[in-house]
Backbone as CSV, one residue per row, in Angstrom:
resi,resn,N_x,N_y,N_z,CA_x,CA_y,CA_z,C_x,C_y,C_z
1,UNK,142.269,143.770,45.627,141.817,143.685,47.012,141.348,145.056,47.496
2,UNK,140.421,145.588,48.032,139.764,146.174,48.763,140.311,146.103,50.387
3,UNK,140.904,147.313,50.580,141.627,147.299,52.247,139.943,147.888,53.006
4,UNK,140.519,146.985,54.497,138.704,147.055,54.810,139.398,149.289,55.880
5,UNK,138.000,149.411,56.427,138.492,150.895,56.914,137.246,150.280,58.073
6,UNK,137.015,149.402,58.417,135.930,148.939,59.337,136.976,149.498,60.964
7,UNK,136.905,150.155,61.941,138.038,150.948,62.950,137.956,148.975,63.508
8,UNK,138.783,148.893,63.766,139.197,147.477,65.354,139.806,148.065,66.343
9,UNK,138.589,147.544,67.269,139.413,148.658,68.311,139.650,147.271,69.749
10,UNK,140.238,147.827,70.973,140.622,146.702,71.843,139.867,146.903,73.244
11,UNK,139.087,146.043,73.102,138.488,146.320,74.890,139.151,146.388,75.912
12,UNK,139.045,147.194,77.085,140.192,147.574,78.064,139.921,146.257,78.665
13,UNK,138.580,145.632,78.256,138.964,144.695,79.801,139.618,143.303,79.276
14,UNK,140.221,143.633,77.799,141.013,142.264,77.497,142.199,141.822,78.133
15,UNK,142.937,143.273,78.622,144.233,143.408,79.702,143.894,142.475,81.163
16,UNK,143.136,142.558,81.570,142.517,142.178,82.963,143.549,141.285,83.173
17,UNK,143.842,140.868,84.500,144.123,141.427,85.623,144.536,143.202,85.307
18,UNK,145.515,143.256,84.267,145.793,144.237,84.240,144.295,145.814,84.451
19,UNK,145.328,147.016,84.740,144.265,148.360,84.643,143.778,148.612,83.389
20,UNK,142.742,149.508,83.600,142.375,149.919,82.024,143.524,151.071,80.791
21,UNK,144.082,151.382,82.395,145.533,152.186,81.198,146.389,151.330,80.345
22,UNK,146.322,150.433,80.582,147.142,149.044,80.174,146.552,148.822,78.752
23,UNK,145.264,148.782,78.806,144.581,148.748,77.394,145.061,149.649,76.691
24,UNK,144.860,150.863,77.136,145.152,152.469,76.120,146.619,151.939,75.871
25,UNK,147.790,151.383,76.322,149.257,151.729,76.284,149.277,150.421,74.911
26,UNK,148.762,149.070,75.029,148.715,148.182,74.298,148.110,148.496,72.637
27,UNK,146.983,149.062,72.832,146.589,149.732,71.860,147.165,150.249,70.826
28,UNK,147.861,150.972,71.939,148.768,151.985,71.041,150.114,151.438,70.310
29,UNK,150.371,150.952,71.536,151.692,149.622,71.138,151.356,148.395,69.552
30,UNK,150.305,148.044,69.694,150.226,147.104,68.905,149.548,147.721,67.574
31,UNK,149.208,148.855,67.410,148.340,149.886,66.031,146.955,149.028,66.078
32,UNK,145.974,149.238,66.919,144.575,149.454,67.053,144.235,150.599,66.651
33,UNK,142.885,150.679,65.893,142.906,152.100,65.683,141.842,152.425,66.878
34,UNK,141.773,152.222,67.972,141.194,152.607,69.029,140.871,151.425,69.893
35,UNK,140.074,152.022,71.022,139.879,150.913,72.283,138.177,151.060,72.824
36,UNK,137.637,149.949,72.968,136.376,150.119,73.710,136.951,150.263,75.218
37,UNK,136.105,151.215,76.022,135.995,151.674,77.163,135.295,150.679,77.739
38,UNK,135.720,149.477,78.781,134.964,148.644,79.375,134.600,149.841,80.403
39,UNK,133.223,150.017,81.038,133.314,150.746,82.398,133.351,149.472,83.781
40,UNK,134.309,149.722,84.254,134.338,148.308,85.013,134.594,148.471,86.618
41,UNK,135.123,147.665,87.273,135.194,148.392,88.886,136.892,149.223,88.946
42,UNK,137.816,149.199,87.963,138.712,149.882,87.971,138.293,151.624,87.928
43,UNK,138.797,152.155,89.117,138.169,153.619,88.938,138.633,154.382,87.845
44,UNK,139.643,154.050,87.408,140.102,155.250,85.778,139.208,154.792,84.856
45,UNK,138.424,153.660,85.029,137.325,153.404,83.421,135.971,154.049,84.290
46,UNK,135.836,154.159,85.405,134.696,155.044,85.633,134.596,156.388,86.027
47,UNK,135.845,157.066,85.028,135.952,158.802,85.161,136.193,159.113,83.581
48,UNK,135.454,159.480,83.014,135.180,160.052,81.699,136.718,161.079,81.204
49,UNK,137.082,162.051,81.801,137.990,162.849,82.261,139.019,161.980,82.567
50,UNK,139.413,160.897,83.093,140.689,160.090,83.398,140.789,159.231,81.946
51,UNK,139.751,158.588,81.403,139.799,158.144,80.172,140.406,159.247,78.897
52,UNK,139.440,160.019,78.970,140.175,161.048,77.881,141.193,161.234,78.019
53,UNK,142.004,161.460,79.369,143.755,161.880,79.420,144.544,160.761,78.773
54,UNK,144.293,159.510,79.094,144.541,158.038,78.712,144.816,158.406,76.872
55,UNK,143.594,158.914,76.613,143.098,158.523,74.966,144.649,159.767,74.438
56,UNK,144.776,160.669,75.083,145.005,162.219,74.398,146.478,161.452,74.701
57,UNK,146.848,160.830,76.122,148.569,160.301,76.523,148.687,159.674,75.451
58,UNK,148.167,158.558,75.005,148.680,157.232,74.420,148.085,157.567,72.370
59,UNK,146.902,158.565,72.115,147.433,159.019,70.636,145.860,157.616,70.391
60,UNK,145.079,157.259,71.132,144.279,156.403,70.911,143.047,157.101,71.013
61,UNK,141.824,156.834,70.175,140.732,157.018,70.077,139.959,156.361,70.613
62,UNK,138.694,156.296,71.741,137.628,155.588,72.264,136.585,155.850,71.446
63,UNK,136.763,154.128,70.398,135.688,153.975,70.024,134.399,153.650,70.118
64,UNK,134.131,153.431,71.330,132.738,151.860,72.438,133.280,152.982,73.665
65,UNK,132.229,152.522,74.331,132.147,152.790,76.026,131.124,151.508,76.136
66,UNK,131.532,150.558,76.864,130.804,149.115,77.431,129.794,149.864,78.714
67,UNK,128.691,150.148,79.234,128.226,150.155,79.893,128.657,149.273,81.335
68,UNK,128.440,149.432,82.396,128.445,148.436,83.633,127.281,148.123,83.825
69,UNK,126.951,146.727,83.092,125.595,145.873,83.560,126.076,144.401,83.860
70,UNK,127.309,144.339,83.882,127.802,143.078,84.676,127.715,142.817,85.633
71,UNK,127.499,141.684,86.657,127.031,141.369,88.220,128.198,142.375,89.034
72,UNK,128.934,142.138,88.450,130.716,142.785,89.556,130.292,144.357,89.654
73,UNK,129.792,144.754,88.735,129.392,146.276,88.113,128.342,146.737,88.608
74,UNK,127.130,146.305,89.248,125.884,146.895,89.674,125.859,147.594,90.528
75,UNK,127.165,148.096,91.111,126.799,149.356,91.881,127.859,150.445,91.165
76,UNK,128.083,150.069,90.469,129.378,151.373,89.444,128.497,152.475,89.254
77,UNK,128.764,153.635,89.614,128.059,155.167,89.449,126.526,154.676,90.316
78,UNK,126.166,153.825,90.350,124.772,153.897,90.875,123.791,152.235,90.946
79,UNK,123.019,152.057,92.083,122.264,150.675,91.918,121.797,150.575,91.250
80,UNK,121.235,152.216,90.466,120.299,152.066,89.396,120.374,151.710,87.928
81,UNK,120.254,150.612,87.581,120.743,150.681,85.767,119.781,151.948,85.158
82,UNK,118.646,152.813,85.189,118.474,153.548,84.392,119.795,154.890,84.211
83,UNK,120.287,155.016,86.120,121.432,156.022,86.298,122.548,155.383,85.557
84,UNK,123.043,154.263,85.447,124.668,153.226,84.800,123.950,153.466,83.147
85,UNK,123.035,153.094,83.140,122.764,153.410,81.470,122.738,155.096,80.990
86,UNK,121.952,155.992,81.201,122.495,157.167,80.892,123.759,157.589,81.195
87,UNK,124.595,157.361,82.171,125.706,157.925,82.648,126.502,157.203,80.966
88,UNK,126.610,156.318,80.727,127.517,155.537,79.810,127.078,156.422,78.182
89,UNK,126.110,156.698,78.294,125.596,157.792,77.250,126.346,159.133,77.277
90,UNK,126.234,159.382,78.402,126.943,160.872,78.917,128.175,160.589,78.380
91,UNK,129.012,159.774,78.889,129.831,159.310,78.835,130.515,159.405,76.960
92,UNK,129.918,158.329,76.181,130.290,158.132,75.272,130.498,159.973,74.620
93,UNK,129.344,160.444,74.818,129.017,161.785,74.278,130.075,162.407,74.658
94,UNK,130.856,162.734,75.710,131.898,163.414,76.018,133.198,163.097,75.517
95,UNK,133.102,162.107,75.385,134.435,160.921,74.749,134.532,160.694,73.171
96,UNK,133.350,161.656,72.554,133.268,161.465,71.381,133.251,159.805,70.829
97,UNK,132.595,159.199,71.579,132.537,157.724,70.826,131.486,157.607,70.379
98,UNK,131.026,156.887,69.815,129.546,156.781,68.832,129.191,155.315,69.034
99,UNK,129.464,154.581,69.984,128.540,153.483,70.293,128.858,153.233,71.549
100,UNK,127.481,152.886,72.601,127.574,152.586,73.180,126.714,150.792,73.395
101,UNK,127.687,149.990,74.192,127.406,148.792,74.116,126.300,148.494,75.617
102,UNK,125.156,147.926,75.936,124.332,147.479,76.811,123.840,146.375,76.536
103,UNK,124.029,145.429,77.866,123.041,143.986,78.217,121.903,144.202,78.073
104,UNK,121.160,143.282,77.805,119.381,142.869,78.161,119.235,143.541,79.322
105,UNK,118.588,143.889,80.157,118.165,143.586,81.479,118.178,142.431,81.741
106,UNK,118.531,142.158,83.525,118.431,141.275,84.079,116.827,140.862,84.412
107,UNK,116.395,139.417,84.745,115.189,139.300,84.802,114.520,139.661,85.921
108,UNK,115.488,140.027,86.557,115.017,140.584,88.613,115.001,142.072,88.421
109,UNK,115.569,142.865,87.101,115.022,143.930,87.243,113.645,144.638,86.513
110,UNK,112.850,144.086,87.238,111.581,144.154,86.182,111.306,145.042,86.095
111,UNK,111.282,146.697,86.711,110.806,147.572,85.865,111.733,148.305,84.560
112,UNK,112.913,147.523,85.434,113.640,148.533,83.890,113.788,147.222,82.968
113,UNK,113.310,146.567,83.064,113.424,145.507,81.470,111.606,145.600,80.991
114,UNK,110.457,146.125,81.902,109.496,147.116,81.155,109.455,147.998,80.259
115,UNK,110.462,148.672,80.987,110.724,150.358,80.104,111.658,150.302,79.363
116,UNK,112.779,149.088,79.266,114.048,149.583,78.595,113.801,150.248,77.524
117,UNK,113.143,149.619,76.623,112.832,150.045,74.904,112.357,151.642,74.999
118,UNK,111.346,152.066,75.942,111.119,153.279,75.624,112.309,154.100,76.599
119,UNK,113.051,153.862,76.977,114.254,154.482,77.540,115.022,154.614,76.714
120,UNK,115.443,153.488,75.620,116.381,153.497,74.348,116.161,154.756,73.498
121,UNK,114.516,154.513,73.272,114.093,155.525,72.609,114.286,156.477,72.995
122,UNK,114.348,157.298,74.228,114.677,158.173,75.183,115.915,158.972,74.579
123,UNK,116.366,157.916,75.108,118.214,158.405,74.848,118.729,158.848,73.962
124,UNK,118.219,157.987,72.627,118.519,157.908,71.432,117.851,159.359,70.794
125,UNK,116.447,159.761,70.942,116.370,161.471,70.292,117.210,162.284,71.168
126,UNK,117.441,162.230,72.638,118.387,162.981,72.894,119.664,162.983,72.625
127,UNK,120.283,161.604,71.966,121.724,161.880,72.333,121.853,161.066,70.329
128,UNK,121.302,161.463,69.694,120.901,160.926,68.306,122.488,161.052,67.493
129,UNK,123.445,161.071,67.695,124.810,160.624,67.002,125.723,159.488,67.465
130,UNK,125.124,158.761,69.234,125.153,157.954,69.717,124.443,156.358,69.139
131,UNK,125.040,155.575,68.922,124.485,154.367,68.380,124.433,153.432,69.717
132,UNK,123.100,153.274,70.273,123.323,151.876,72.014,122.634,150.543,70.986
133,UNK,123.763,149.753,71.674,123.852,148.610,70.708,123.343,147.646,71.825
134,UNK,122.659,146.765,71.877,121.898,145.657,72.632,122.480,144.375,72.161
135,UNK,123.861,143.860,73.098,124.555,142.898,72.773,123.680,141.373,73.282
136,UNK,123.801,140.388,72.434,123.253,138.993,72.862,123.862,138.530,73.978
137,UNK,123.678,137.978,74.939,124.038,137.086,75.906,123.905,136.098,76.121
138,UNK,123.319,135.403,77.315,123.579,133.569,77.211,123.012,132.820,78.285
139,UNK,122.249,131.802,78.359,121.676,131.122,79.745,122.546,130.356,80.280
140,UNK,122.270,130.280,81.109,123.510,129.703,82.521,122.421,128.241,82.434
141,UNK,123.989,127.724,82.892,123.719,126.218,83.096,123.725,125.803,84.730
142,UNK,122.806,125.385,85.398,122.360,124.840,86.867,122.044,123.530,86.357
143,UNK,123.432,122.759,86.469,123.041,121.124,86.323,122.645,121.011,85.205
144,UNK,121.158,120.274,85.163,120.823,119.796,84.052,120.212,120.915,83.144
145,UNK,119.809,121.965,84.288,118.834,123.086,83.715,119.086,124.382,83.035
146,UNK,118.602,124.674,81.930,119.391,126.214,82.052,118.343,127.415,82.489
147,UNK,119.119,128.342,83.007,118.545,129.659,83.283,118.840,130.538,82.603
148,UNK,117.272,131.690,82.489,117.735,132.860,81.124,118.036,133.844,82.368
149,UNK,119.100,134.484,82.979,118.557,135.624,83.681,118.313,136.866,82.961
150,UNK,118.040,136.975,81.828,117.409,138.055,81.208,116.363,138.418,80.552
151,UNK,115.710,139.287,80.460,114.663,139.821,80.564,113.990,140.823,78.812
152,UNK,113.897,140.310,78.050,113.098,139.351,77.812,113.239,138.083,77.637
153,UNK,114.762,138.067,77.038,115.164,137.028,76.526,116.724,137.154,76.503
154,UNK,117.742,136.066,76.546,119.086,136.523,76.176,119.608,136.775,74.823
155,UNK,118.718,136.548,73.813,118.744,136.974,72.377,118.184,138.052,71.935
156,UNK,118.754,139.197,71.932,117.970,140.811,71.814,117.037,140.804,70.672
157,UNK,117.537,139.473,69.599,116.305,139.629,68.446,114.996,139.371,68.575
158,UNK,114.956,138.290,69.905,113.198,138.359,70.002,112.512,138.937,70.236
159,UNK,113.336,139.950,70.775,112.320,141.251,71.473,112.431,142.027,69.898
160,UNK,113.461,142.970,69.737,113.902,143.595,68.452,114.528,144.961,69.032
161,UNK,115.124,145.546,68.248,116.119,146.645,68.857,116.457,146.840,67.683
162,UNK,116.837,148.797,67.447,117.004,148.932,66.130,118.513,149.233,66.038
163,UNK,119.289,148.823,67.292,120.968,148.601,67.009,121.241,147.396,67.449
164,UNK,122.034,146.680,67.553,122.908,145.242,67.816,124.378,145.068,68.099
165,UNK,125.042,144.823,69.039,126.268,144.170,69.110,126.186,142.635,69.236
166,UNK,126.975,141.822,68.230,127.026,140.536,68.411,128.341,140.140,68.733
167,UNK,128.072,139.087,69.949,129.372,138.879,70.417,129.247,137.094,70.254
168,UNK,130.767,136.956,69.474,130.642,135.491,69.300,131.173,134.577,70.205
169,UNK,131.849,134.906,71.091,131.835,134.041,72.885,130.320,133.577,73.527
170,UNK,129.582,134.884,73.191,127.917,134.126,73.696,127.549,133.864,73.175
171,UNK,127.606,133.687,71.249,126.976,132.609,70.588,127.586,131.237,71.075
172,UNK,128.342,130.974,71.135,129.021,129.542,72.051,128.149,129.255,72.922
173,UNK,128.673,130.328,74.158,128.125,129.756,75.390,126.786,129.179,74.678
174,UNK,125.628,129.996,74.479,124.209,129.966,74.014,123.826,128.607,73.117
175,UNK,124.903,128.281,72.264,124.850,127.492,70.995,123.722,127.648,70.018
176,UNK,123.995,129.229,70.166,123.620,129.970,69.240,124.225,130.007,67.674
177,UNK,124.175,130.100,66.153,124.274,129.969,65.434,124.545,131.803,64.832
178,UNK,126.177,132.192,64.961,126.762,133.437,65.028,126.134,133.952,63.567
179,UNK,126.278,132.981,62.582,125.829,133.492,61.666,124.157,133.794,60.995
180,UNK,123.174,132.936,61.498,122.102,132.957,61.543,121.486,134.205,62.417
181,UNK,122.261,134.569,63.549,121.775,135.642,64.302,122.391,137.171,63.599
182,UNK,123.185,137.131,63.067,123.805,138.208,62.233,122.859,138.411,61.050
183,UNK,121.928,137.454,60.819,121.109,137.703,59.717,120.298,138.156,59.741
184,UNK,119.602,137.932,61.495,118.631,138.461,61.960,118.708,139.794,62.664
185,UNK,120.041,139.951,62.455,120.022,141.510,63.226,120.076,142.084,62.174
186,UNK,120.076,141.669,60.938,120.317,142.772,59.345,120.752,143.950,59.771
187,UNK,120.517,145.004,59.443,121.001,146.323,59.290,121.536,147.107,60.782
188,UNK,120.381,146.166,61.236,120.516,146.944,63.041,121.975,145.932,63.853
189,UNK,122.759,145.411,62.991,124.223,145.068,63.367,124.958,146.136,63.676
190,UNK,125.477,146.487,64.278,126.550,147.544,64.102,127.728,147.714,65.035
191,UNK,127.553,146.465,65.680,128.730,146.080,66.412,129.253,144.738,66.490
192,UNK,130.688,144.647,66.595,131.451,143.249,67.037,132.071,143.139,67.960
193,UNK,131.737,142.052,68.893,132.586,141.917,69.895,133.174,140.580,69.505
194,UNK,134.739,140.859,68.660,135.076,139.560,68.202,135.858,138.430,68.756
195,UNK,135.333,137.316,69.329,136.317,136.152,70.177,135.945,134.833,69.482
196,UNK,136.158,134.104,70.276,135.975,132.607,70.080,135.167,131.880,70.786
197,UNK,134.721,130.952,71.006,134.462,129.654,71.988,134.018,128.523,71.206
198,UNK,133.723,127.625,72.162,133.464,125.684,71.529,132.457,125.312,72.339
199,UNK,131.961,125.777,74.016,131.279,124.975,74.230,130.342,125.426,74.981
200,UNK,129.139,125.097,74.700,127.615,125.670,75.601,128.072,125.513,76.711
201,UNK,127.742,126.845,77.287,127.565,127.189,78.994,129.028,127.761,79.446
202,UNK,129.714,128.004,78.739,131.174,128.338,78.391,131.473,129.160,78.296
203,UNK,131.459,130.486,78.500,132.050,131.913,77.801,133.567,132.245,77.883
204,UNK,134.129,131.240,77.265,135.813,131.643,76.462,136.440,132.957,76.180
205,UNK,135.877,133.791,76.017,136.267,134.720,74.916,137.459,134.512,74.399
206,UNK,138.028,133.335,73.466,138.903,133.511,73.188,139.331,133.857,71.857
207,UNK,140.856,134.013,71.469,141.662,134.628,70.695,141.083,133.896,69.120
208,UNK,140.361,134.918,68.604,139.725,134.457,67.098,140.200,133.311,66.142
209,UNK,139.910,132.312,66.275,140.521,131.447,65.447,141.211,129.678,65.858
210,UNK,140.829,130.304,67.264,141.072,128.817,68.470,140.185,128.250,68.843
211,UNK,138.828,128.888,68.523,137.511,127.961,68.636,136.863,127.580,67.562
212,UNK,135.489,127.479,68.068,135.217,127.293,66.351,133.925,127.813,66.032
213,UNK,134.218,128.997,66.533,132.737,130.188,65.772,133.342,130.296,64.848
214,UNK,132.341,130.904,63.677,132.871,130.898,62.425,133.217,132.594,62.095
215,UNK,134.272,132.760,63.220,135.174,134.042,63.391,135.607,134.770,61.870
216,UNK,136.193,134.262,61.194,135.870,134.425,59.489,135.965,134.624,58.484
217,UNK,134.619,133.586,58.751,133.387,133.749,58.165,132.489,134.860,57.889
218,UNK,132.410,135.162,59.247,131.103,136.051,59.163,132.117,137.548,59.295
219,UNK,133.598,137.973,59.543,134.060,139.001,58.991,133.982,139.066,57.575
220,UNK,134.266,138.468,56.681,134.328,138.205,55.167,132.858,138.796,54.460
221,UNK,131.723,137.714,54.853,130.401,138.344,55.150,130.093,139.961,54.998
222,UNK,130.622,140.257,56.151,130.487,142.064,56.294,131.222,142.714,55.383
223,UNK,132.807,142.284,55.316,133.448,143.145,54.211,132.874,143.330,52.820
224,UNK,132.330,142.094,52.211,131.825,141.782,51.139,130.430,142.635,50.870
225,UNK,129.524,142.762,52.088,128.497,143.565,52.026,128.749,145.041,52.366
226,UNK,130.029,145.532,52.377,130.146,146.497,52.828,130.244,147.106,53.998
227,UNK,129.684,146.701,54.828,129.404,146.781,55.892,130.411,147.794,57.036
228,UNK,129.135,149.159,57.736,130.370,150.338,58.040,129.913,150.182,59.395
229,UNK,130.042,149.108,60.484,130.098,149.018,61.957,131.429,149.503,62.490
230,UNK,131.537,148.830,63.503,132.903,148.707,64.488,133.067,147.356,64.759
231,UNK,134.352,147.047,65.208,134.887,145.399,65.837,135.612,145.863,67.074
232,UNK,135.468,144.996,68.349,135.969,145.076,69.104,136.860,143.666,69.433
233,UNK,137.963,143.720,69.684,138.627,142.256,70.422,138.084,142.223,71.831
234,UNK,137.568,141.409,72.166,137.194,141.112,73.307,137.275,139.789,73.621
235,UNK,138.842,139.822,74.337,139.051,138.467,74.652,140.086,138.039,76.032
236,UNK,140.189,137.041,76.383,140.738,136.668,77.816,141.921,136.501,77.915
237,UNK,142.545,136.928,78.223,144.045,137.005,77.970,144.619,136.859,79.703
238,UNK,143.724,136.000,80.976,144.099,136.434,82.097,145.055,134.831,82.275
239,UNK,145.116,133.971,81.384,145.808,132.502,81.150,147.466,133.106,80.344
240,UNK,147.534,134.487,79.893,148.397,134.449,78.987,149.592,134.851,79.957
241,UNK,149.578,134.831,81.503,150.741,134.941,82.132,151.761,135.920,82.553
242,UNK,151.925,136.737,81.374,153.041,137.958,81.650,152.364,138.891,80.113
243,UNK,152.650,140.102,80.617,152.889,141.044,79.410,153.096,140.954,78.058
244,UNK,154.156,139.980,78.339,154.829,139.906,76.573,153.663,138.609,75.918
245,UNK,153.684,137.968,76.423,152.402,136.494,75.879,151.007,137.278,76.021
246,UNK,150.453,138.204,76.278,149.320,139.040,76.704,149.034,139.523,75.294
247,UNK,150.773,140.167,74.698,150.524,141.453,73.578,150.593,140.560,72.782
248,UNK,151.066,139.017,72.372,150.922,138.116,71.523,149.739,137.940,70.980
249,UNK,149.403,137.629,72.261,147.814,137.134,72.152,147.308,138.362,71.772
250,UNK,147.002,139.753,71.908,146.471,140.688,71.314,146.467,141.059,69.603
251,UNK,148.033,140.836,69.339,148.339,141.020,68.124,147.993,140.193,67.423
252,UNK,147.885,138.889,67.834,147.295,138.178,66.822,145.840,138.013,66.966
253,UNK,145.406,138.699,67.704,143.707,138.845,67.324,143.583,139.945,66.525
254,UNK,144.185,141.085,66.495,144.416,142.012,65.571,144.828,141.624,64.267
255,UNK,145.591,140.840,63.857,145.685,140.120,62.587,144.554,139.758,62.233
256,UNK,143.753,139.031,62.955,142.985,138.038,62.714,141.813,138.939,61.853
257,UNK,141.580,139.952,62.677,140.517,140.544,62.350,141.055,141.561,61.193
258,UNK,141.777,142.043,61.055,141.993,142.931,59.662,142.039,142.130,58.697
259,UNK,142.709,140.901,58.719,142.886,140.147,57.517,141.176,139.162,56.860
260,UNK,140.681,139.565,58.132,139.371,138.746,58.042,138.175,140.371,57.235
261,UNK,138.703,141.201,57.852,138.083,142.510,57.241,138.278,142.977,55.556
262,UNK,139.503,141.934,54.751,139.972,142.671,53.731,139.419,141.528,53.185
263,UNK,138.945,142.379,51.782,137.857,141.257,50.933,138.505,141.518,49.543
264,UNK,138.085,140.526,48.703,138.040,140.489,46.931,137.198,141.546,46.413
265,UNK,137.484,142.795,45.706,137.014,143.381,45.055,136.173,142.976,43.989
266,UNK,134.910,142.985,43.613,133.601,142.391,42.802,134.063,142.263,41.617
């Protein structure tokens, strides 16, 4: 057997209700080898400097910084997503993390879903040890109809992007095909946001192995190809009630995913 060295790290905003220190303390508690930085409306995930004390207290590494391009999030550091997108750059760069995770544009923001790509490009010769990963998302269901609110598309492959986070909660929602889109992001994969779900229009994120993305599957996939990204747990834990059923549910997404990371040697 081949032990995988792929880092799994824990999104702060899997704690929710809980703070984002809650993530760093769990982390640490449960042997993650680090945590994605949701930037979210909790003010300690939107101070670079309060995060690092977090990382240096608790002996945890920030691997991800999540950008704020969520509806709750559009005024975090600024209205402007070109200001929320560099800042999360800044950000990662100071924090020593090496990926940063960003949405599509929304479809109401039309000049920055014009420019995004040459903004990527932007960023990317300036801040070139930084990896911004362009995660898939998902159309909303209005009744019978669905809506894309993103801009070009909620599938970053139609446009193209030369990094990727795939998150398998919005292959659900989407009824999208987790593994077919992993094929299409080839090389420019380099992130996981790993959960669950079952049903279009749905975003579950749940605990790997309770739905029925082919959660894995497509870890096995990567180990086997080698494959030197990151994984993030990113999942809902706001049903799990108290603390102790919270870190359950954590730990065994942490199982899930190392054991899904360790492959048969050729």
């Amino acid at each position: 057997m081949v032990t995988q060295s792929v880092p799994v790290l824990l999104s702060t905003t899997s704690v929710y209700p809980e703070p984002t220190s809650v993530g760093f303390e769990l982390a640490a508690e449960l042997g993650y080898d680090g945590v994605e930085l949701m930037v979210f409306t909790d003010r300690i995930s939107q101070d670079p400097s309060a995060a690092a004390g977090l990382s240096r207290h608790y002996g945890v590494k920030i691997g991800a910084v999540h950008a704020p391009c969520l509806l709750v999030t559009q005024r975090v550091w600024s209205a402007d997503p070109w200001t929320r997108l560099r800042r999360s750059v800044q950000a990662a760069e100071y924090l020593d993390a090496p990926t940063v995770v960003i949405h599509p544009p929304f479809s109401w923001q039309r000049d920055y879903a014009k420019k995004f790509s040459a903004v990527l490009d932007s960023l990317k010769a300036r801040y070139p040890d930084i990896t911004i990963a362009v995660e898939n998302m998902f159309p909303l269901k209005l009744g019978r109809r669905k809506l894309v609110p993103y801009s070009p598309h909620w599938d970053p492959t139609r446009h193209g992007y030369d990094a990727y986070t795939l998150d398998l909660s919005h292959c659900a929602a989407s009824g999208a095909d987790a593994l077919a889109m992993a094929e299409r992001m080839g090389e420019g994969l380099r992130h996981i946001h790993l959960c669950d779900g079952t049903t279009p229009g749905s975003d579950a994120h749940m605990v790997p192995g309770r739905g029925t993305q082919p959660c894995a599957e497509l870890l096995g996939k990567l180990a086997a190809a080698d494959w030197d990204g990151s994984v993030t747990l990113e999942v809902n834990t706001r049903k799990s009630g108290n603390r102790s059923r919270r870190a359950d549910d954590l730990a065994e997404s942490l199982h899930f995913a190392r054991s899904g990371l360790t492959a048969a040697s050729a």
